[in-house]
Every structure is written in structure tokens, then in C-alpha cells.
C-alpha positions, 0 to 999 in steps of 0.5 A, spaced: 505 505 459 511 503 464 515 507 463 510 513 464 507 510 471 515 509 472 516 516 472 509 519 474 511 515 481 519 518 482 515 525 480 511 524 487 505 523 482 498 518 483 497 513 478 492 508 477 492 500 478 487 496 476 490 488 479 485 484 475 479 481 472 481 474 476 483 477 482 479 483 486 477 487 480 479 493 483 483 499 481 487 503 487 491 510 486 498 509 488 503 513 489 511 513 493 509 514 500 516 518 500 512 524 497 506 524 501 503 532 502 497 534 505 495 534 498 496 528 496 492 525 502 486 529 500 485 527 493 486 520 496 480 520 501 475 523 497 476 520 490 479 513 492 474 513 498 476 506 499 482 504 505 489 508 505 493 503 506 501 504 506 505 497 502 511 496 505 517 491 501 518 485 506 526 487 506 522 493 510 518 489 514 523 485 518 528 491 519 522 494 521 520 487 526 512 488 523 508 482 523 502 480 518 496 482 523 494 474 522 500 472 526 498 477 532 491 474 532 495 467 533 498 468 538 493 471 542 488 467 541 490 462 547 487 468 552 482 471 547 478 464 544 475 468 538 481 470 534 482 463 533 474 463 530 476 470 527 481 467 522 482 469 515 481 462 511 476 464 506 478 470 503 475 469 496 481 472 492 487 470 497 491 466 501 493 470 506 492 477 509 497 483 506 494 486 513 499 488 519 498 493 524 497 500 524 501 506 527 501 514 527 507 518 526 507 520 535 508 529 533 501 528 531 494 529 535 488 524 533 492 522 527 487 522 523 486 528 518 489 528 512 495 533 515 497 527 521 495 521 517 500 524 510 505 526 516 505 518 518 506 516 511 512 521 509 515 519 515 515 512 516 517 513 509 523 516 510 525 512 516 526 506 511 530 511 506 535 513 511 536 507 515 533 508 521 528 502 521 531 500 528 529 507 531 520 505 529 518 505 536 522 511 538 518 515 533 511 511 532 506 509 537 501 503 536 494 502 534 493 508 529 490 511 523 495 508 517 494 501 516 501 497 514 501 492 510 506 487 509 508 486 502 511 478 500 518 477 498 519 479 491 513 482 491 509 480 484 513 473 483 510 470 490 503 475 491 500 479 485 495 483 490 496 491 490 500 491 496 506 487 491 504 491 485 505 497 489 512 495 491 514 492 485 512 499 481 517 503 487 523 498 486 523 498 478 522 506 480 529 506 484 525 509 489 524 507 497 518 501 496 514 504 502 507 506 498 500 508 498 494 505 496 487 506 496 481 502 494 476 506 488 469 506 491 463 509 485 458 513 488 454 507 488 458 504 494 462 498 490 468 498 487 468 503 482 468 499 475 475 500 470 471 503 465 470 508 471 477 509 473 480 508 467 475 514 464 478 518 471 485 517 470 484 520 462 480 526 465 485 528 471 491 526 467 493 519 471 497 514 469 492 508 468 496 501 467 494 495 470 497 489 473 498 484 468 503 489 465 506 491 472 507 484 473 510 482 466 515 488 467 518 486 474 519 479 471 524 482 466 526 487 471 528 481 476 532 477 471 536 484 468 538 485 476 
């Protein structure tokens, strides 16, 4: 199954990751944010329906000088008292908080809808592609409606949350590791359950894999490279 997750990425195709049933129980469409359409973007929000988050690889990040959201919050909580109150250390499944800052591509208006928030996706994408990373601020605008997130160094070996599943699936794809992801959310309100989204997946022809196997795989990966 891999291989085809592997594949069905560097065609621009979404995939389906479901982490574990240790970990936050929940299935996420994936895909390579280089590839991001209008499209794309629309199935995301209306049969993920969760938060469209974009995972970038640590390597990215610091080219990129983006920090973890919980860092920020430390170092204002001197003059806003209630960050430090806010603090993050009972995440029941987690350490600590994949989550950094959010952004908008500037040639958008609200950066919203699903053309804007693509359009940021592909191009910050694209950004990293080519080497640019030390121009962010020249084409980005902080806050906005993508929500970043900081991958940890060597993706699934140190974190095996979806922000590293992510990651670890663009890298052994050979593609640019900056992705998408996007929680499944049932009609009933909570996660959908993974005999729901694997019966989506088989139902819309998305790759189904899970993160054991992912995880497993880029072990392999990391020794061979």
C-alpha cells in the first residue's frame, strides 16, 4: 500500500491517513500542497470538514524562520499574562503542539475561499521548491486563513502525529515535503470512524493506509539513505 499512496501523491491525488488507534484515532485527506487546485481545495472542506492545516518539514521551517505557535505564546506571555495560563501541557495524545502561525498568499483578497486559500497552499509550496524561503515575508502576510504546521526533525522517528505522516510520505515520494492535511469529521460531529473513511476511500478510489504502515516505511527509507 506504499508504493500506491507513494504514487497516487506525486500524481497530485488526495490519500487517506488514518494515525492510530493510540494516538488520536482519526483518518486525514493528505495530499502535496505543490499540487493544490481550486478543486482539490473543495473536496477537502466538504468531505474532510475538519481544519486545513498545511505540514511543513522542519528543514523548511527553519529556511523559512517560522516558530511553533506555543513558542510565540512564551515569549509574549510577560506583557499578556494569560498565554502563560493558556499553555498547552495537557494535550491528551501529545507533547507538544505541531501548530505555528497562519498566513495568506498576499495576491489574495479575504483568503478565504477555496481559490485564495489553494493559491496560498501551491505557493508557499512552491516557494520552498525553489529555494526562495528567505523571500516569506516578501510574498506572505501574517495572520491568515492556512494554518502551518511545524513538522519535528526526521518526521515519524521523533513525532508520529499527521503533520510527520505527512511529511514522511512527500519525502519518500521525492516531492517537495510541504502538504496538506485535513481532519474527517462524520455527520454526527466527531471524527469520522475508520470503517467510515476507509469505506469513503474504496467508494471515491483514494489510497487508504495507515500510519503503522507509513511509519514502518520511512524506517526503511531512512537506513537505505
Amino acid at each position: 500500500m506504499i508504493d500506491k499512496a507513494i504514487e497516487a501523491l506525486k500524481n497530485g491525488e488526495i490519500i487517506l491517513i488514518y494515525d492510530s488507534d493510540d494516538r488520536e484515532s482519526e483518518t486525514d485527506m493528505i495530499t502535496a500542497a505543490e499540487f493544490m487546485t481550486t478543486e482539490k481545495m473543495t473536496t477537502i472542506r466538504k468531505y474532510a470538514g475538519g481544519l486545513v492545516c498545511m505540514p511543513i518539514s522542519n528543514e523548511n521551517c527553519d529556511k523559512l524562520g517560522i516558530p511553533f505557535m506555543v513558542d510565540i505564546l512564551k515569549e509574549a506571555n510577560e506583557k499578556y499574562p494569560v498565554l502563560k495560563d493558556l499553555y498547552p501541557n495537557d494535550i491528551p495524545y501529545d507533547a507538544k503542539s505541531a501548530f505555528s502561525i497562519t498566513v495568506n498568499y498576499r495576491d489574495t483578497y479575504t483568503g478565504i475561499p477555496d481559490t485564495d486559500r489553494s493559491k496560498t497552499e501551491r505557493e508557499l509550496a512552491l516557494l520552498c521548491k525553489e529555494g526562495k524561503q528567505a523571500e516569506f515575508g516578501k510574498y506572505f502576510r501574517s495572520p491568515g486563513h492556512v494554518t502551518l504546521l511545524r513538522a519535528e526533525k526526521d518526521a515519524v522517528l521523533t513525532r508520529e502525529g499527521h503533520t510527520e505522516l505527512t511529511i514522511a510520505l512527500l519525502e519518500m515520494a521525492g516531492l517537495e515535503p510541504v502538504g496538506i492535511c485535513c481532519e474527517m469529521i462524520g455527520d454526527n460531529g466527531e471524527a469520522m470512524s475508520v470503517d467510515k473513511t476507509r469505506e469513503y476511500a474504496q467508494k471515491n478510489n483514494h489510497v487508504f493506509i495507515s500510519g503503522d504502515e507509513i511509519i514502518e516505511a520511512y524506517k526503511e527509507f531512512k537506513n537505505n539513505n
